[in-house]
FIKOL-233556 format. One line per field, with one value per atom (N, C-alpha, C): atom name; x, y, z; residue in one letter. Coordinates in pm, whole numbers, padded with zeros to 5 digits. Each point is the difference from the previous one (the first is absolute). Example, Ala and Ser with C-alpha at 12.3 -4.5 7.8 and 13.67 -1.06 7.14 Angstrom:
REM FIKOL-233556
at <- c(N | CA | C | N | CA | C)
u <- c(01319 | -00089 | 00090 | -00035 | 00082 | -00077)
v <- c(-00569 | 00119 | 00120 | 00105 | 00119 | 00109)
w <- c(00780 | 00000 | 00000 | -00072 | 00006 | 00073)
aa <- c(a | a | a | s | s | s)
***
This chain:
REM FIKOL-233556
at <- c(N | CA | C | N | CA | C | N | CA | C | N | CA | C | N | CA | C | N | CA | C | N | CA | C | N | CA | C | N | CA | C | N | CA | C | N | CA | C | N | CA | C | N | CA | C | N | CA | C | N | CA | C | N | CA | C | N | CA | C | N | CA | C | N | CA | C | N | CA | C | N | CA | C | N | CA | C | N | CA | C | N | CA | C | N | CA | C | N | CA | C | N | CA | C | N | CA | C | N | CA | C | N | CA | C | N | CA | C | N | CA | C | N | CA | C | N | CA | C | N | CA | C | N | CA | C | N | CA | C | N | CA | C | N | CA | C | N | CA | C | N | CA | C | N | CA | C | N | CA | C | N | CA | C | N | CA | C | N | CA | C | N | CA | C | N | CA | C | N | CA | C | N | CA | C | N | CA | C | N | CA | C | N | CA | C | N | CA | C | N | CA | C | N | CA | C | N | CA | C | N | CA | C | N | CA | C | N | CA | C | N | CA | C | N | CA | C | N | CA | C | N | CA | C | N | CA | C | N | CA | C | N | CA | C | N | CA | C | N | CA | C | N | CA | C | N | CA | C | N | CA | C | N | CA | C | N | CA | C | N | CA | C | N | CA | C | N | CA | C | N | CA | C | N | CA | C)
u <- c(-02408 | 00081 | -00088 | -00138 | -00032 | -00088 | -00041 | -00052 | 00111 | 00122 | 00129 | 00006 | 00008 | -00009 | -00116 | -00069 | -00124 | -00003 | 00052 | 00014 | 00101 | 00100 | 00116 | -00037 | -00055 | -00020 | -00138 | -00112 | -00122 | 00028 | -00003 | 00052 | 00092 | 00153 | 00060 | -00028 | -00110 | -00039 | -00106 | -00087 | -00071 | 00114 | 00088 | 00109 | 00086 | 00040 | 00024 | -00058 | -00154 | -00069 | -00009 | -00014 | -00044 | 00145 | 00093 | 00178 | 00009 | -00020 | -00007 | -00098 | -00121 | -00081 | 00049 | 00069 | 00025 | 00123 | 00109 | 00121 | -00035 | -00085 | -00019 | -00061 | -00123 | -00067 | 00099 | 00105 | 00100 | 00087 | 00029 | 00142 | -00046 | 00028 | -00031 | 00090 | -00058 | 00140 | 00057 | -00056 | 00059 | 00161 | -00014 | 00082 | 00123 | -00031 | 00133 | 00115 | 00078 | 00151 | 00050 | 00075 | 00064 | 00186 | 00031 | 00169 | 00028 | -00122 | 00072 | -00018 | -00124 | -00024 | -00117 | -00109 | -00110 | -00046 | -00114 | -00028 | -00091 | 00047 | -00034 | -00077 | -00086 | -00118 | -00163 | -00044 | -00163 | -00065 | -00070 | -00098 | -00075 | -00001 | -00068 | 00099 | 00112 | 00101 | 00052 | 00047 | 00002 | -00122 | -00064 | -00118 | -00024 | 00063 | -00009 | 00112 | 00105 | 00131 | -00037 | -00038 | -00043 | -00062 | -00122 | -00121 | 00079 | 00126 | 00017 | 00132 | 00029 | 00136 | -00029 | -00132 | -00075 | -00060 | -00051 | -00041 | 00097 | 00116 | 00086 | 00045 | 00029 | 00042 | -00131 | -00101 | -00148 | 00024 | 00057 | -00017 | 00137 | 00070 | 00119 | -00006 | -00075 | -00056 | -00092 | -00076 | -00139 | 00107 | 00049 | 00054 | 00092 | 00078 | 00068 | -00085 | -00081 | -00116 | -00037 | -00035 | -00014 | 00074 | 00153 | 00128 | -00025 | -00016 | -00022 | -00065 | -00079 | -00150 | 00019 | 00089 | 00055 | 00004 | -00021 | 00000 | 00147 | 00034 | 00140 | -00021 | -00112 | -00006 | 00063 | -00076 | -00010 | 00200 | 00035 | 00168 | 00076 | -00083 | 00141 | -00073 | -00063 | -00027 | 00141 | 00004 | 00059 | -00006 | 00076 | -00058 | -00005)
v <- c(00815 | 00121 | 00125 | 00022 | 00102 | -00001 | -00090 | 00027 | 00024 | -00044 | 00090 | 00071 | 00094 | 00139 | 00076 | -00032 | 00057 | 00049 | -00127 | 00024 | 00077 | 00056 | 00039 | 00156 | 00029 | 00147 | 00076 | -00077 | 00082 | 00049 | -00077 | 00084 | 00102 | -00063 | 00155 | 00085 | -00027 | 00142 | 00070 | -00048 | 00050 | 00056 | -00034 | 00042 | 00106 | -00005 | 00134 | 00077 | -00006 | 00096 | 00068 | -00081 | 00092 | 00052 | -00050 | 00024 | 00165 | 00006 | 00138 | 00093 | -00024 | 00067 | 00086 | -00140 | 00051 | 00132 | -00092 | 00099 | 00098 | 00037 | 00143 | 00069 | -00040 | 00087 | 00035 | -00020 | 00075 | 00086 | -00030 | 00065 | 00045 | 00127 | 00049 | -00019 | -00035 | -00006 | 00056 | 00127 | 00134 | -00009 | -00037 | 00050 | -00156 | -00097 | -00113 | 00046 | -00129 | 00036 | -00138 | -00006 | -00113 | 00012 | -00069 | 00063 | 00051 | 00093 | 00130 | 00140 | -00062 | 00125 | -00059 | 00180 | -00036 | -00045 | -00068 | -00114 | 00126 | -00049 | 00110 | -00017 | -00155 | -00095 | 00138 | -00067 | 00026 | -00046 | 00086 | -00116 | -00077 | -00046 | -00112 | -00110 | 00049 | -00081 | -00064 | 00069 | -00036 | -00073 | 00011 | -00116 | -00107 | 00006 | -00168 | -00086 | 00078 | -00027 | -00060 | 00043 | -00014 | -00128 | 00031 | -00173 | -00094 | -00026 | -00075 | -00058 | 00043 | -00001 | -00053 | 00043 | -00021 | -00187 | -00038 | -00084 | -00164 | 00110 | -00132 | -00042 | 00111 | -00061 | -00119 | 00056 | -00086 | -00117 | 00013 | -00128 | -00127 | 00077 | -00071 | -00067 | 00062 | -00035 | -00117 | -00014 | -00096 | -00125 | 00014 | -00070 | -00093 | 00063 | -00037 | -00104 | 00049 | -00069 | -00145 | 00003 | -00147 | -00070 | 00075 | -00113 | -00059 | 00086 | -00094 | -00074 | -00007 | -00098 | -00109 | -00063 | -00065 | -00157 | -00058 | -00153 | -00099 | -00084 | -00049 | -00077 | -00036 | -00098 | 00055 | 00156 | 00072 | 00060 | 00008 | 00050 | -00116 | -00138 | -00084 | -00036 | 00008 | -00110 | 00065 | -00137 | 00057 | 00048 | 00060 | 00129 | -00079)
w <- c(-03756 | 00000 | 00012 | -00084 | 00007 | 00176 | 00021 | 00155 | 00078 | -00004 | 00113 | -00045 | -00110 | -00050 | 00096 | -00030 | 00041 | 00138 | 00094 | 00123 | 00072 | -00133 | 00060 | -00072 | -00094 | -00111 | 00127 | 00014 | -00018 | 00178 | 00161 | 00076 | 00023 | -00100 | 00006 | -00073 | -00104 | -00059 | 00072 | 00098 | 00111 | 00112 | 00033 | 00092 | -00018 | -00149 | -00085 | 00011 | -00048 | 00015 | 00168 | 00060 | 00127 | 00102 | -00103 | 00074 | -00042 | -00152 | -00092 | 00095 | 00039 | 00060 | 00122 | 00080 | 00101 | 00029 | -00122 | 00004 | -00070 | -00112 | -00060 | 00090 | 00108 | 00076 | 00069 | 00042 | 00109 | -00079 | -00092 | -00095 | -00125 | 00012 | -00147 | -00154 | -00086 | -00078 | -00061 | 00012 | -00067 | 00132 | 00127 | 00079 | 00043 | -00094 | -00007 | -00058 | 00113 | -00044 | -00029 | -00087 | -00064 | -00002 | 00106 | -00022 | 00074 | 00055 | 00008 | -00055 | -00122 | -00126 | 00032 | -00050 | -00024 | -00154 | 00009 | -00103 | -00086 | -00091 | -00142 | -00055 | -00019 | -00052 | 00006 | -00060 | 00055 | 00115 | 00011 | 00142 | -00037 | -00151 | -00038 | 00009 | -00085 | -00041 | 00169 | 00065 | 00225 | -00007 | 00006 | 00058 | -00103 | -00119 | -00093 | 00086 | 00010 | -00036 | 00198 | 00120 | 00151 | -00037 | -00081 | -00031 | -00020 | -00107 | -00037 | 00059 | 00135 | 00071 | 00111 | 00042 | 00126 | -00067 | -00132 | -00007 | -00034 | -00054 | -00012 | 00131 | 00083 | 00137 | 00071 | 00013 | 00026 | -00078 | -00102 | -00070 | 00020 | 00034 | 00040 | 00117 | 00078 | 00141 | -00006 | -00101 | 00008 | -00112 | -00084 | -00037 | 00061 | 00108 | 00131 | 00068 | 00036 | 00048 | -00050 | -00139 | -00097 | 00027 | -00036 | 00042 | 00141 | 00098 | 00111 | 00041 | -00062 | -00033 | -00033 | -00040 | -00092 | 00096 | -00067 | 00104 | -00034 | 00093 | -00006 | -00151 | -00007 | -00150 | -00096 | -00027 | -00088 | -00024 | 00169 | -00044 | -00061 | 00081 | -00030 | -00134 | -00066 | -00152 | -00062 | -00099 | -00102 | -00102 | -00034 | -00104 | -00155)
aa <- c(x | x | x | x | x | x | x | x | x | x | x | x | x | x | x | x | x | x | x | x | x | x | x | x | x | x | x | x | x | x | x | x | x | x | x | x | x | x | x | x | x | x | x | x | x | x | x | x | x | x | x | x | x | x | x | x | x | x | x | x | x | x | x | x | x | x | x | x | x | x | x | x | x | x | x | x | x | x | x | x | x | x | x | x | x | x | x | x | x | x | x | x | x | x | x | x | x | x | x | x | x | x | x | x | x | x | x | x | x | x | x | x | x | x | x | x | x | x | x | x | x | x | x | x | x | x | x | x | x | x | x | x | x | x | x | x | x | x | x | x | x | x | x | x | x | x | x | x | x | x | x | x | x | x | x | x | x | x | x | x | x | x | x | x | x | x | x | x | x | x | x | x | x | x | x | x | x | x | x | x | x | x | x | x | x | x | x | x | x | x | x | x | x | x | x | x | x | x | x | x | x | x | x | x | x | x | x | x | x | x | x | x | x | x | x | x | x | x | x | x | x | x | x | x | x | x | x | x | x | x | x | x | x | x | x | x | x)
***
């Protein structure tokens, strides 16, 4: 368990990181809109809240990934 963790946490937290990079260098976050309204947060609080949105998606993605990895043995055993 903890090595599929591993393989699914530590790239999207490299992917996070450089997703945040990319989208803060274009967009300021004093100047987001949420809704419709601008976002009232800090620009600390916007860029935790970007890291950790940007990384679950990365991680959902690589996790995706495992599942498909997955060999016919491994779907059909029984549980």
């Amino acid at each position: 368990m903890g090595k599929w963790l591993m393989w699914i946490l530590w790239p999207s937290f490299i992917v996070g990181g450089i997703a945040e990079g990319a989208f803060f260098t274009l967009i300021n976050p004093r100047e987001l809109y949420l809704f419709g309204e601008p976002v009232q947060w800090s620009a600390t609080a916007v860029y935790s809240v970007g890291f950790f949105a940007f990384w679950a998606v990365a991680a959902a993605s690589s996790a995706f990934t495992c599942f498909l990895q997955r060999g016919a043995v491994d779907v059909n055993a029984p549980d």
